[in-house]
BAVEXLUM-10396 format. One line per field, with one value per residue (C-alpha): residue number from 1; residue in three letters; z, x, y. Coordinates in steps of 0.2 Angstrom, whole numbers, plus 5000, padded with zeros to 4 digits. Layout:
<sites>
k <- [NUM|...] .
r <- [ALA|...] .
z <- [Z|...] .
x <- [X|...] .
y <- [Y|...] .
</sites>
This chain:
<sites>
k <- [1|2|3|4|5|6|7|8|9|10|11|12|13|14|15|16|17|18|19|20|21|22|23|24|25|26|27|28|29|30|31|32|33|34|35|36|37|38|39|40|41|42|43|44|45|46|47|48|49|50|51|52|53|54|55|56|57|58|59|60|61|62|63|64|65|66|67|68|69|70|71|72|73|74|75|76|77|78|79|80|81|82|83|84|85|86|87|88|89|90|91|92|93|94|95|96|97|98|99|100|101|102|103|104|105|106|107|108|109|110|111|112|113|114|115|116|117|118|119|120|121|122|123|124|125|126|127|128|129|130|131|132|133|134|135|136|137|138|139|140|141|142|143|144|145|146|147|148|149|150|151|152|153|154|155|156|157|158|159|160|161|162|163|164|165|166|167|168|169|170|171|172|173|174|175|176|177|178|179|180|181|182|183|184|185|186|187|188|189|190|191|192|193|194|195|196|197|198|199|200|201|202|203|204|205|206|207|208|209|210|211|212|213|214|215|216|217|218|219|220|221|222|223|224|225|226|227|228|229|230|231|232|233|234|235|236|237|238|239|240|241|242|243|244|245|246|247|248|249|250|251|252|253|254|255|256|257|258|259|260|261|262|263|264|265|266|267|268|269|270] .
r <- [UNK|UNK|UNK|UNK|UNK|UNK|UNK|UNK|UNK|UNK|UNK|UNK|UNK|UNK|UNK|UNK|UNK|UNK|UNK|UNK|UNK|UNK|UNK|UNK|UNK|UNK|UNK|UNK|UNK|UNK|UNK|UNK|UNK|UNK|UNK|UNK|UNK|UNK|UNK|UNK|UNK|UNK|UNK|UNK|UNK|UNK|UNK|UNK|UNK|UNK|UNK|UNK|UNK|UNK|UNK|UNK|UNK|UNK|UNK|UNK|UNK|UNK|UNK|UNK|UNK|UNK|UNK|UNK|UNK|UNK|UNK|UNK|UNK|UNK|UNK|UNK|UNK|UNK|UNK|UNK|UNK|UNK|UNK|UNK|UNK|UNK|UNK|UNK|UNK|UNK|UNK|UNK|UNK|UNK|UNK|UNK|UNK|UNK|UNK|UNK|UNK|UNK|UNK|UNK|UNK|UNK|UNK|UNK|UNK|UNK|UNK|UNK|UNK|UNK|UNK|UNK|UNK|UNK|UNK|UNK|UNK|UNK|UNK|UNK|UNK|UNK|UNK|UNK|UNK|UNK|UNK|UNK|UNK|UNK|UNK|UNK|UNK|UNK|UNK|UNK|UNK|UNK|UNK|UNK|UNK|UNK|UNK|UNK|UNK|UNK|UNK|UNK|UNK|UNK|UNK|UNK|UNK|UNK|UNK|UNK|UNK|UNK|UNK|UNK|UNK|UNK|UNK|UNK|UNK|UNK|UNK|UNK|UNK|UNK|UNK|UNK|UNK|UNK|UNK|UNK|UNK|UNK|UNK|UNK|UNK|UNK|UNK|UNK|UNK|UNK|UNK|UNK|UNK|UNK|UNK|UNK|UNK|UNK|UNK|UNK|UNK|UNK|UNK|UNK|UNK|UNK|UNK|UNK|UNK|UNK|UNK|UNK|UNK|UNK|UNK|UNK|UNK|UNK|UNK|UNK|UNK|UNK|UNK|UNK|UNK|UNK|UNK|UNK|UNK|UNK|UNK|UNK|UNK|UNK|UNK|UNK|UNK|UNK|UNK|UNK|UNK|UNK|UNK|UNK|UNK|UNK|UNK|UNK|UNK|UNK|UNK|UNK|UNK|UNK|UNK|UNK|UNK|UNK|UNK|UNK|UNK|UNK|UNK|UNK|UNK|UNK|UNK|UNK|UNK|UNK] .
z <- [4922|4918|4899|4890|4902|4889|4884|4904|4913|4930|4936|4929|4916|4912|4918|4902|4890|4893|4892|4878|4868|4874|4883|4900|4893|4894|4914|4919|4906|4917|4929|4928|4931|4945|4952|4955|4959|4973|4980|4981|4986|5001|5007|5007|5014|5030|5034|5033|5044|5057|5056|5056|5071|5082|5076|5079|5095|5102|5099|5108|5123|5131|5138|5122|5111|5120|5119|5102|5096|5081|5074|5076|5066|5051|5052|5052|5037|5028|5028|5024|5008|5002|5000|4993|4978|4973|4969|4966|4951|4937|4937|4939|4922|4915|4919|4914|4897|4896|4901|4892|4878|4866|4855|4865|4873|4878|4891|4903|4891|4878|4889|4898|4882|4872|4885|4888|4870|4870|4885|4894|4914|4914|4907|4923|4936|4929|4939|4954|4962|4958|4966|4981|4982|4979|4989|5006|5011|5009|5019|5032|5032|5031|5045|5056|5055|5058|5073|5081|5073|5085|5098|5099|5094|5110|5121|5117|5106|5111|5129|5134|5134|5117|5130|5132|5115|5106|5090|5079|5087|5086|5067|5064|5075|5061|5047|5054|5057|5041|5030|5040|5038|5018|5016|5021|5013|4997|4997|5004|4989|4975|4966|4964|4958|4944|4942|4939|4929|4914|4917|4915|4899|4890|4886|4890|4902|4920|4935|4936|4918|4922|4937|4927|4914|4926|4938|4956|4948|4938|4950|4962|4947|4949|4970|4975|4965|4971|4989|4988|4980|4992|5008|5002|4997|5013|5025|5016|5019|5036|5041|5030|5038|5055|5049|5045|5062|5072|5061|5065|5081|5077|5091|5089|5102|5112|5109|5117|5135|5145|5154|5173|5175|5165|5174|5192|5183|5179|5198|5188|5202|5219] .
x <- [4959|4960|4961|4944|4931|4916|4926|4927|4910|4915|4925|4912|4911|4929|4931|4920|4928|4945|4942|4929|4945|4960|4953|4961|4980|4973|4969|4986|4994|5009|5011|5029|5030|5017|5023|5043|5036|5026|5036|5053|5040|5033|5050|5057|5042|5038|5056|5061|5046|5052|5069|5063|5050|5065|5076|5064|5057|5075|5076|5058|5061|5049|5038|5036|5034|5019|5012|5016|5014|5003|5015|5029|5019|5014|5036|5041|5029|5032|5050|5049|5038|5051|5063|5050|5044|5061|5060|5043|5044|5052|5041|5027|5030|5035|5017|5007|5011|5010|4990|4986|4995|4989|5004|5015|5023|5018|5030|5042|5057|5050|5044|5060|5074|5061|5055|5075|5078|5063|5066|5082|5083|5069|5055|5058|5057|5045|5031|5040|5035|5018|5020|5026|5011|5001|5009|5016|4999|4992|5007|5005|4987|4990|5001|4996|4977|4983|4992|4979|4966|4973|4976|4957|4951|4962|4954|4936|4930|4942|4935|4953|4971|4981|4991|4979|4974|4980|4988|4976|4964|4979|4979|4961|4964|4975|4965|4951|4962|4971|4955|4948|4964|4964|4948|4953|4969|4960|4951|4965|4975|4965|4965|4984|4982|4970|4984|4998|4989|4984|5004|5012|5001|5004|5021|5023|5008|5014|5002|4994|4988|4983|4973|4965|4959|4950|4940|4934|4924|4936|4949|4935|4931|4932|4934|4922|4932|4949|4940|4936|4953|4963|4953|4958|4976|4980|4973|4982|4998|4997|4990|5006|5018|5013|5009|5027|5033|5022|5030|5049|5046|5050|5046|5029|5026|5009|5000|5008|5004|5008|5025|5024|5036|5022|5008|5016|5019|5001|4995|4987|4997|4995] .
y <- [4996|5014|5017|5022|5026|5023|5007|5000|5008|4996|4983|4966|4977|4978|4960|4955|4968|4961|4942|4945|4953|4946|4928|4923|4932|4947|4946|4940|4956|4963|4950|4949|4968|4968|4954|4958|4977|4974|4961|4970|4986|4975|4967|4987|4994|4981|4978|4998|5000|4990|5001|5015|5012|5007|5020|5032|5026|5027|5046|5048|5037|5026|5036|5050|5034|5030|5048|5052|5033|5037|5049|5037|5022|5039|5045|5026|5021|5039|5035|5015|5021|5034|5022|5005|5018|5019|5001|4997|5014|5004|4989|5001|5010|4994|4987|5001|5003|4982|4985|5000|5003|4991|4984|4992|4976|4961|4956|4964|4957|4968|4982|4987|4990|4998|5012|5012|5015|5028|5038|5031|5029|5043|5031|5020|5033|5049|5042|5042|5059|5054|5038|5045|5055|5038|5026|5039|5042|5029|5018|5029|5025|5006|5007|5019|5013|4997|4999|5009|4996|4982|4993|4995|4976|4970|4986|4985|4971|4954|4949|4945|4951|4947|4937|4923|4924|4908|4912|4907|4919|4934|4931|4932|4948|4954|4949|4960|4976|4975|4976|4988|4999|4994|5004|5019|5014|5015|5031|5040|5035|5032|5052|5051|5033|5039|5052|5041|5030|5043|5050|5032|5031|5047|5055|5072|5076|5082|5078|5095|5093|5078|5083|5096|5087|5074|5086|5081|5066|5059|5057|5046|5034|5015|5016|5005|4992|4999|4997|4978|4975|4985|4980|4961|4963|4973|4962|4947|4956|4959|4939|4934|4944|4940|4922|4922|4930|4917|4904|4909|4914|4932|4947|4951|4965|4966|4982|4995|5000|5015|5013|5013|5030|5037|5032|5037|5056|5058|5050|5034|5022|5018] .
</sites>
């Protein structure tokens, strides 16, 4: 919760605050907003992601998408993200000034036609840009970190090929590298998240201002919670969506390996 610093001094601390004032309500505030957000942001973001990888994996060709696969996974995810803040922006507003703006709105019903009324389509989408700067760095973090993550779990720490892993074991795989990619997830984006926060909440400011006004420190505020939150969420995400692909039997691709033409040009084969 970013709204008074001397109000909120941690997360318990919040925790406490919030129920003390508005009971169990006040926790579940923006729900609705958060909820249809981040889901439409997530179905955008891991399906474009999956486009984008084999769109541009065709351009490279086989053998430049194993070189240059880690700038495949940051272009992929940069691209997926540009495209999943465009619909995540709205419910984002929406949800900010639900939670910090006492008296505001209480509900998303009330929320949406007032800031409308207020500010017209601009209320929705002003925190966009500083979104982007949120939400593309650290996607490419998620995705990128994740990829790479496996690569090396399989390579160095699993005592046998993914292949004769059974799929429960390929799962907890997941689990593991997702968290880990959520950590640096989390630092990589929380300064422009403190950012977007304090803009959402005041009319008029502009980033810059913003970042100003915060200094070094205040931008870092709060991440230890942001880490444990963020570390959780994006390991759920990850074990869900591959739970789901195990589930409808979708193509879940090993991790990659360097393609036999390759290793015959740099004299690796017999």
């Amino acid at each position: 919760i970013k709204v008074d610093p001397q109000k909120y001094k941690g997360i318990f601390n919040g925790f406490s605050v919030t129920l003390k004032e508005d009971g169990v309500r006040g926790l579940a505030k923006g729900w609705a907003p958060t909820f249809i957000g981040y889901s439409m942001q997530g179905l955008c973001k891991f399906g474009f992601y999956e486009v984008f990888k084999v769109l541009y994996s065709n351009m490279l060709g086989e053998e430049n998408t194993y070189l240059w696969r880690t700038s495949l996974y940051l272009a992929a995810s940069a691209s997926a993200e540009f495209f999943a803040d465009i619909a995540l922006a709205p419910m984002e507003a929406a949800k900010v000034r639900i939670q910090t703006q006492p008296g505001y709105a209480n509900t998303l019903r009330d929320a949406a036609p007032k800031m409308y009324k207020e500010e017209g389509l601009k209320a929705f989408y002003k925190g966009v840009a500083p979104l982007w700067m949120r939400q593309i760095p650290y996607t490419m973090m998620k995705f990128a970190c994740f990829e790479r993550t496996v690569e090396a779990l399989y390579k160095f720490v699993v005592p046998k090929p993914r292949s004769e892993c059974s799929k429960p074991e390929q799962l907890v795989v997941t689990f593991i590298a997702g968290y880990i990619a959520g950590v640096f997830c989390a630092i990589v984006s929380h300064p422009a998240d403190s950012v977007v926060s304090v803009l959402n909440k005041e009319k008029g400011s502009s980033a810059s201002q913003v970042l100003k006004r915060l200094g070094f420190k205040g931008v870092w505020k709060g991440l230890f919670a942001r880490i444990i939150m963020i570390g959780t969420l994006t390991a759920l995400q990850w074990f869900i969506y591959d739970s789901v692909k195990v589930y409808f039997r979708l193509p879940r691709p090993p991790p990659p390996e360097m393609p036999e033409s390759l290793k015959k040009k740099l004299g690796l084969t017999q």
